[in-house]
C-alpha positions as CSV (number, residue, x, y, z in Angstrom):
1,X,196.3,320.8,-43.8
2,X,196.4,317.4,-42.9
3,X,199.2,314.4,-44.3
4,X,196.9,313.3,-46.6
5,X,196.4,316.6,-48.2
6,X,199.7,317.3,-48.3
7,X,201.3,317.0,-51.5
8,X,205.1,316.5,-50.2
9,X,205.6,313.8,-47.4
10,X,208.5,312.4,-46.0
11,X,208.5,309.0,-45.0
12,X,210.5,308.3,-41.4
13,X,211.2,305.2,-39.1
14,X,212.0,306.1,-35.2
15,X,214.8,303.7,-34.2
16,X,212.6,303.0,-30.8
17,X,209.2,303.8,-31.6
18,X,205.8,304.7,-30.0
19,X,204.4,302.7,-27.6
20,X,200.6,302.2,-28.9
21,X,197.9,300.5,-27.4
22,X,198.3,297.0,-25.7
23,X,202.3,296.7,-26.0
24,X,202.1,297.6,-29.9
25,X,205.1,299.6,-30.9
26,X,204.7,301.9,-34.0
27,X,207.8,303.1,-35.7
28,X,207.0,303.8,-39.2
29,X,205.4,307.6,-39.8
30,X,205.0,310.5,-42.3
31,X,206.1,314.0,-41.8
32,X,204.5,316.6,-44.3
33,X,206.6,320.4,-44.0
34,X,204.8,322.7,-41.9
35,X,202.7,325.8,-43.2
36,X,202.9,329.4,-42.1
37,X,199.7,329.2,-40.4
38,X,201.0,325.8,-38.1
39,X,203.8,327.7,-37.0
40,X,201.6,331.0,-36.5
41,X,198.8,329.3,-34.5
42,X,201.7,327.3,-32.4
43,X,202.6,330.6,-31.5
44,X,199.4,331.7,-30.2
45,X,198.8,328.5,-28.4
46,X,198.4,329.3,-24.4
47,X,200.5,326.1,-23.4
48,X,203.6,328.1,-25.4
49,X,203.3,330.9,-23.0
50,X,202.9,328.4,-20.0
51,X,205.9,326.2,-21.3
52,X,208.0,327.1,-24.1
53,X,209.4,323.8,-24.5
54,X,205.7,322.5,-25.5
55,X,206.4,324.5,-29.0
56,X,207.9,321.3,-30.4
57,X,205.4,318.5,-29.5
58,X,202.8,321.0,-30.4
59,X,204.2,321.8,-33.8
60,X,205.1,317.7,-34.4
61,X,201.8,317.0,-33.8
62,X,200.4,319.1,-36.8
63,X,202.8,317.8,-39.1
64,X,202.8,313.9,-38.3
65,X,201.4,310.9,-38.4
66,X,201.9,307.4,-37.7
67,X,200.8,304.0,-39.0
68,X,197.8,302.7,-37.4
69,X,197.5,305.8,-34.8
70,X,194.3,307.7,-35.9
71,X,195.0,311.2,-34.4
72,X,198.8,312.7,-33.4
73,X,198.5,315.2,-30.4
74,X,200.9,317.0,-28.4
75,X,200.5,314.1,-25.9
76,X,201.0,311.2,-27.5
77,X,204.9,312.2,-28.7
78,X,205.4,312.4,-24.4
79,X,205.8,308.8,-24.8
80,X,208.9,309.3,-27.2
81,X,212.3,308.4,-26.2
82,X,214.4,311.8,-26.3
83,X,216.6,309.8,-29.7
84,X,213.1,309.8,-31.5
85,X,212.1,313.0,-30.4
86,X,215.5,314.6,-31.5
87,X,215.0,312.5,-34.8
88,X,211.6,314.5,-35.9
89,X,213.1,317.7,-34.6
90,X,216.0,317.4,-37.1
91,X,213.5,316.3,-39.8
92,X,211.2,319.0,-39.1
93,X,214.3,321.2,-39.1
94,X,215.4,319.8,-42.6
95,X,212.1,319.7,-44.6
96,X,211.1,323.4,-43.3
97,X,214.6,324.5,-43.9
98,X,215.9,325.6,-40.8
99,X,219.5,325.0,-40.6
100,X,220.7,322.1,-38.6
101,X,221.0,322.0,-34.8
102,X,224.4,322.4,-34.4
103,X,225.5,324.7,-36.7
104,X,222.8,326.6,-35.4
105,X,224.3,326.4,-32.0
106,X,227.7,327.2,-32.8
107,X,226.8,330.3,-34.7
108,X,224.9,331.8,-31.3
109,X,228.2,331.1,-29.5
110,X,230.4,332.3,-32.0
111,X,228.0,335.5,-32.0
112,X,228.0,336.0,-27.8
113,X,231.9,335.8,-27.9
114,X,231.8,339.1,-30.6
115,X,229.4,340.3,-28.6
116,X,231.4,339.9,-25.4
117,X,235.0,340.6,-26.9
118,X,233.6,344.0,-28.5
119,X,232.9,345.7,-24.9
């Protein structure tokens, strides 16, 4: 499902932006939640297996576009500062309702210290 399909979008501005083009910076961008099948086929995709840290451009790229950028791929969000990245992620995190970053975090330590401190 494309943006334009979508029927729920989120409208975003990255605080540094892409670098298009000849020295054109792009910062303004929708985000439409992901589907089953975009996380599924993510999944499946070999670069996953090769690199597990491509999972997030990969999944990004099937939910976002930007103004005046025709096509979104894995590649083109390599040119993101890490503050923009991190700024989809938490979108994508919000809009799909995964629970935020750091709570996330803390729960996973909290968990390994049971873990540890029931032994």
């Amino acid at each position: 499902m494309g943006i334009r399909e979508a029927k729920t979008v989120f409208d975003f501005d990255l605080r540094v932006g892409l670098r298009v083009g000849e020295g054109r910076v792009v910062r303004h961008g929708r985000m439409r939640p992901a589907t089953a099948l975009d996380e599924l086929e993510v999944l499946e995709d070999f670069r996953v297996f090769v690199d597990p840290g491509s999972i997030t451009p990969l999944l990004l790229a099937r939910c976002i576009e930007f103004d005046g950028v025709d096509q979104v791929r894995p590649s083109t969000l390599d040119c993101l500062t890490l503050l923009d990245l991190r700024l989809l992620e938490d979108l994508y995190r919000r809009i799909n309702g995964y629970p935020p970053r750091r709570v996330r975090e803390q729960n996973e330590l909290h968990n390994k210290n049971e873990i540890a401190g029931s032994w």
